[in-house]
Each structure stands twice: as C-alpha cells, then as structure tokens.
N, C-alpha and C positions, 0 to 999 in steps of 0.2 A: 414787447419782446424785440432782441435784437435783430436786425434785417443781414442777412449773409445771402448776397449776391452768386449764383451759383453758372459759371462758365464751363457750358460742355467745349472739351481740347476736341480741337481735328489737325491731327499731325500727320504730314505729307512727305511723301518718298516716294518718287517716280510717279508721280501722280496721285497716289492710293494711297488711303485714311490708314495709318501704323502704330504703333505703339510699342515703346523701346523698353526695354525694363535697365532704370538707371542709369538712360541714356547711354546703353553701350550698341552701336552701329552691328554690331553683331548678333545682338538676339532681339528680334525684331518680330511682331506679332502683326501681320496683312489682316485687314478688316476692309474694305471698301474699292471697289475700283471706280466708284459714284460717288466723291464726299462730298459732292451740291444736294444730292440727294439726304445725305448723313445730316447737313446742315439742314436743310428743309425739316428734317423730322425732328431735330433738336428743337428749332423753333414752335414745331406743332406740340412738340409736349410741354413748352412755356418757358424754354430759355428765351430770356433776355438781352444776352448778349452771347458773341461766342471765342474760341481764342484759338486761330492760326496759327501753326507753327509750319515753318520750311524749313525741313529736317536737310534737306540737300544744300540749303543756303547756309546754313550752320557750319555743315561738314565740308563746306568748300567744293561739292560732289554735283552741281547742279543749282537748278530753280524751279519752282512752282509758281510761277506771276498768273498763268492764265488761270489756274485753279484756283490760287485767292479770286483773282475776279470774278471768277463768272460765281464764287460764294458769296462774294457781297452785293452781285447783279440778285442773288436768288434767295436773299432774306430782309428783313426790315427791321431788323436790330444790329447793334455795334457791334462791329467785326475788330477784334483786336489782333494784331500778328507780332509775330516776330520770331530768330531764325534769319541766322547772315546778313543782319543788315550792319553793313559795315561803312559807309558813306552817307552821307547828306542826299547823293543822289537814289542810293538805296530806298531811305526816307520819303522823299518826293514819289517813287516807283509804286511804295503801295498803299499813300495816300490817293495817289490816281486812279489805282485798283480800285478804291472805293473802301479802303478802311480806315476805320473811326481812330485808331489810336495803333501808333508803332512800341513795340516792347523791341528796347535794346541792350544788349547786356556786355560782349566783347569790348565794344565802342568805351567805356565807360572805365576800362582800363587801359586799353590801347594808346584811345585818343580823349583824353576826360574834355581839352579844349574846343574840341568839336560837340561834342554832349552839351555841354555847355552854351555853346552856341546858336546848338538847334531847340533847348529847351527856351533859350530867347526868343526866337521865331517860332514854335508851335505851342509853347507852352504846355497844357497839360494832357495833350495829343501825344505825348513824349512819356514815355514807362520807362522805367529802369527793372530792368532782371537780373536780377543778382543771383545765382545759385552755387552755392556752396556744398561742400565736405569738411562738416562741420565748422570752424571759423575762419577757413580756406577759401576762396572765391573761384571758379573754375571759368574759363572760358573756351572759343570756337568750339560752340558745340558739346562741351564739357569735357571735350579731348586734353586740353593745355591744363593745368595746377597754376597756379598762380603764388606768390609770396601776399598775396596781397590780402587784408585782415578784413570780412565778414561786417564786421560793426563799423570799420574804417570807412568802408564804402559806403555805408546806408549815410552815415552823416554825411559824408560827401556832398554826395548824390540831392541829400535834403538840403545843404547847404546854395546846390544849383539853382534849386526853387521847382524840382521833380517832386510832383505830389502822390506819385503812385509807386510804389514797389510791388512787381510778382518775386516773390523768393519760393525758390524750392531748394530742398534739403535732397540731395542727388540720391544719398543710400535709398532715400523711401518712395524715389519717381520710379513706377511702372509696379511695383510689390505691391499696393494693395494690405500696407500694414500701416496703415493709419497717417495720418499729417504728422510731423514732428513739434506736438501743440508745446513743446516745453521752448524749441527754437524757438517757434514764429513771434509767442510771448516775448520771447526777452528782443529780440528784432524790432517786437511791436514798440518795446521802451525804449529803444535806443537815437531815435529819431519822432518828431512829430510829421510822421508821413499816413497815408493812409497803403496796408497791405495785402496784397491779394496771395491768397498761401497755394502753393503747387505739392501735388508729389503725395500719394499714397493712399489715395480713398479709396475705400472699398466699397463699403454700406453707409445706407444716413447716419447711421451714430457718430459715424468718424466727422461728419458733419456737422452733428451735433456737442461730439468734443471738441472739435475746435470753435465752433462758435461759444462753446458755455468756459471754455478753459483758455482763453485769449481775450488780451483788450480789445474796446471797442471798435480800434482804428485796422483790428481785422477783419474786414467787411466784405469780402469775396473770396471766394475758391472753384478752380478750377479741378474740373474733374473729367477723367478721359476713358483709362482701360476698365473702368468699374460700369459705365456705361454701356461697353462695345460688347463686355463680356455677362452683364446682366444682372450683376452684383448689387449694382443700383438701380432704380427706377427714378428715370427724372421727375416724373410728373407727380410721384409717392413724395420724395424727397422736397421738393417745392411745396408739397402741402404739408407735408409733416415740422416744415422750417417756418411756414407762414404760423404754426400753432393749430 
C-alpha cells in the first residue's frame, strides 16, 4: 500500500496556533496560545514531521523566530516552516532555529536567482511552495496575483534541482472541502518532483482520495484546521492510512 506522509500545519499570528480560511488575513480562527504544547501532542499522537508556517512573516505584519524555536527545541521530528522567508539570511535564521527544511514560495518569483542559489548550498533542505488560483501563482502571503503560470513554475523549480513541492490550491485552504485531487494529479505530471498537497482536509477519506486518486510522487499532505477542530483524528487517520 502507498505510504502518504501526513503533516499536522501549526500556523502562527502573534504568537498563537491560527487558521485562515483561504488565506484571507481577515477571517482567522484563534486556537492555541501554547503551540509547543500543539506540537508536543501532534507528536504524541504519531506525527512524523510537522509544517510551520509564520503567518506574520508572509504578511510582512511581524515574526514568530522564538515560537519556531522553542517548537523545534520541544519535538524530535522534522520541523518544516515557511512564511516570509524572503532572503538567504531568512534561510540561515530558521535553520538555526532548529528546522529541518525551509518552504519558500514568494522568492521563487521575485528572485528565481537566489532560489537558485540556495538550492546549490542546501540542497534538498530547500522546498518550493507554489500555491495558486487555479493556474495563477499567488504570492506574499497570497495577497499579490501574479501573471505567472502554475505549471511554468513546477518545471522551473524542478529544472533548479528542487525535489520537493507543497502546492496548495488557495480556494480549498482552510474550507474543509477536500484536496483539489484533480490539480494535484496533473501537477504531479508535470514535473518529476516529489509533492506534498495542502489545503482542504477535512476527514480521512479526503486522505484517502488523494492518496488512491494522485500519482505516486504525491507522498505527503498537510493537514491543519481538521485537526484543531476535530474533524480528523490523527492517531485514526495514521492507522487507517497504514491499512
């Protein structure tokens, strides 16, 4: 049976574990004013890894460096983050923190030369996040529209020598209506990358469609407000994925 990699999100705004629906800075769901503690329990119920985000680093509104830290000081599995990392010294800031691999997405349009750059120095420590509206690319934060084309970027990106893609499909990030298993597929064709799918889980099935209705090189998904709000059970969903 196929292996799908399952990442509980902890997404940070003044501190506190939040959840946007569709990424809009305005309607914003407060869950946590502890998400060391959020992340400790992810861990106990058998995540493997977990995925960062600094909602304030995105939005240009602020940072959250000590809360990554002291999350990667308080688990023993790979912390992946990303969220405003807009420089190389960015990069360097929260590999120090103590995280396993940086997801960066703005960079990748902005400055493709620096992307570049740093996928020569860290190699596959270096994510690319692409999230789009529909074959649209969106960047800071999914504030900006971009001209720039969806499929364009994945081979890009893969042509860098970036082995990983999170893409999320923006309509279906924080809704709770399933992954967009029809994108992720053709994303999955479009590049020989391996991708990590964001944006819509609700229940294991939706877990389960993406995993039985996507290529094989869809091998993780992150999942956030289905967890906070109860909709999934990790520790269910990890055994019902293992078979």
């Amino acid at each position: 049976m196929r292996e799908l990699t399952l990442l509980p999100a902890i997404d940070l705004r003044g501190g506190y574990a939040v959840r946007l629906e569709r990424g809009d800075p305005t309607r914003e769901t407060r869950y946590d004013a502890d998400p060391v503690a959020r992340a400790r329990a992810f861990v106990a119920d058998g995540a493997t890894a977990l995925h960062v985000v600094d909602l304030d680093g995105a939005f240009g509104t602020g940072e959250n460096q000590a809360a990554l830290r002291a999350i990667c000081a308080a688990v023993d599995v790979p912390v992946q983050t990303g969220g405003g990392v807009r420089s190389r010294a960015d990069v360097v800031a929260r590999l120090d923190a103590g995280a396993h691999a940086i997801v960066i997405g703005t960079l990748l349009v902005e400055r493709p030369d620096d992307v570049r750059l740093l996928v020569d120095v860290y190699g596959d420590r270096i994510v690319a996040g692409i999230d789009a509206r529909g074959d649209r690319v969106a960047t800071r934060g999914w504030l900006d529209e971009t001209a720039t084309s969806r499929d364009d970027l994945v081979r890009r990106v893969a042509g860098w020598g970036v082995g990983r893609i999170v893409y999320t499909e923006i309509a279906r990030d924080g809704m709770g209506s399933g992954y967009d298993v029809a994108a992720l597929a053709h994303v999955a064709a479009v590049a020989d990358v391996q991708i990590t799918a964001s944006g819509g889980a609700r229940t294991t099935d939706d877990l389960i469609a993406l995993r039985d209705g996507t290529p094989a090189n869809v091998n993780a998904a992150i999942v956030g407000r289905a967890l906070y709000e109860g909709t999934l059970d990790l520790r269910a969903a990890l055994k019902r994925l293992a078979g």
